[in-house]
C-alpha positions as CSV (number, residue, x, y, z in Angstrom):
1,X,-100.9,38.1,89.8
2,X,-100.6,36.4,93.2
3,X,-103.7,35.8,95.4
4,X,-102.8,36.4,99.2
5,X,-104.1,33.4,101.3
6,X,-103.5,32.1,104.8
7,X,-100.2,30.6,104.0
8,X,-98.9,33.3,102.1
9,X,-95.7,35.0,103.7
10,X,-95.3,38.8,103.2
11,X,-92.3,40.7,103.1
12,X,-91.2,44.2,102.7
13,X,-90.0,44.8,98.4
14,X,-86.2,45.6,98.4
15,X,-85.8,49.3,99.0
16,X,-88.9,49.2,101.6
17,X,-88.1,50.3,105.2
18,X,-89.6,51.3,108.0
19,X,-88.8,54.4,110.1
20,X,-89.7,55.6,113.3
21,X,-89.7,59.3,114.4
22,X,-91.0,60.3,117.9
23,X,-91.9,64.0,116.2
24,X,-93.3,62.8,113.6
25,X,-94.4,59.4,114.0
26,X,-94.0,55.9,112.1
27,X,-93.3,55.9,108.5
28,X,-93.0,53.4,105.7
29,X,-90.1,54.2,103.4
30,X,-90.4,53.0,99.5
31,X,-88.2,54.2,96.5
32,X,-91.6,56.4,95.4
33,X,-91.9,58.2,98.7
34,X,-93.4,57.5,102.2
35,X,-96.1,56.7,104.0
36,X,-97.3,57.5,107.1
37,X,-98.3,54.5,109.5
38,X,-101.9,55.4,111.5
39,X,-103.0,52.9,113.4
40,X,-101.4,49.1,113.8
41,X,-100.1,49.5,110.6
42,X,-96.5,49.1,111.9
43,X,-97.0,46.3,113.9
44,X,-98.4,44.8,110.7
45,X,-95.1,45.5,108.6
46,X,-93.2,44.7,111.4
47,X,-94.2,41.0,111.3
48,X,-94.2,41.4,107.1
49,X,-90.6,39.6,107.0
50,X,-91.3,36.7,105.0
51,X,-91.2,34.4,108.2
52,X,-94.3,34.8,109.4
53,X,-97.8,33.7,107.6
54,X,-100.9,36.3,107.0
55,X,-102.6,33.5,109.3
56,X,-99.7,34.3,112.5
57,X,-100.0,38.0,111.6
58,X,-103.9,37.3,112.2
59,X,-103.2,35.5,115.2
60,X,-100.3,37.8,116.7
61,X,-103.0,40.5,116.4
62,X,-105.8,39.0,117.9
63,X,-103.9,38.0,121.0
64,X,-101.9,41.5,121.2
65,X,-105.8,43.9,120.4
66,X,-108.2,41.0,122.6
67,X,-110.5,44.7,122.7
68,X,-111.0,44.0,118.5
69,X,-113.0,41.4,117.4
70,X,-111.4,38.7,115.6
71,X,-113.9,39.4,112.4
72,X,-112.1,43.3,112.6
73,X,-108.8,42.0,112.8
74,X,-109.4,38.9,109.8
75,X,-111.2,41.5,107.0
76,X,-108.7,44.1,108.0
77,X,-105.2,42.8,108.1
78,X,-105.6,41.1,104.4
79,X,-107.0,44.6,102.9
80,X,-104.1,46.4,104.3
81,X,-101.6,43.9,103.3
82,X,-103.2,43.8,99.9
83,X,-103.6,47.6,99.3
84,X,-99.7,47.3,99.6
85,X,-98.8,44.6,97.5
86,X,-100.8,46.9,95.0
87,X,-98.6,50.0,95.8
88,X,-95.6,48.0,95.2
89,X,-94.7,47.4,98.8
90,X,-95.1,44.4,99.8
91,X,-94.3,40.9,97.9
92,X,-95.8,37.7,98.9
């Protein structure tokens, strides 16, 4: 199993997508269902495209939410991206 560190670049699994709905909202497509995006979730994912580092996701945040505090946004953004590599979602 891999660990998720700083350096670690996550991407969406093949058969992953995201999809936006103005009814309905934002939703995360997978081959097992869907998910419904609350929150910055999607602007997570959205920067999931194997280019970018957890440590730029961390920064991108920080810069776009300066209301959170930077502890919020570091303890945060790993569980989420973590809970999804567990569900089969994300790779990294």
């Amino acid at each position: 199993m891999s660990q998720l560190s700083g350096s670690s670049r996550p991407k969406l699994r093949a058969g992953c997508r995201l999809r936006e709905s103005k009814e309905k909202g934002d939703f995360l497509l997978m081959p097992e269902g869907a998910l419904r995006l609350a929150g910055t979730g999607r602007k997570i994912l959205e920067r999931c495209d194997g280019q970018h580092t957890l440590d730029d996701i961390i920064r991108d945040l920080k810069k776009e939410y300066p209301a959170v505090t930077a502890e919020r946004v570091e303890a945060e953004v790993p569980a989420f991206i973590e809970r999804l590599h567990q569900k089969s979602v994300l790779d990294y």
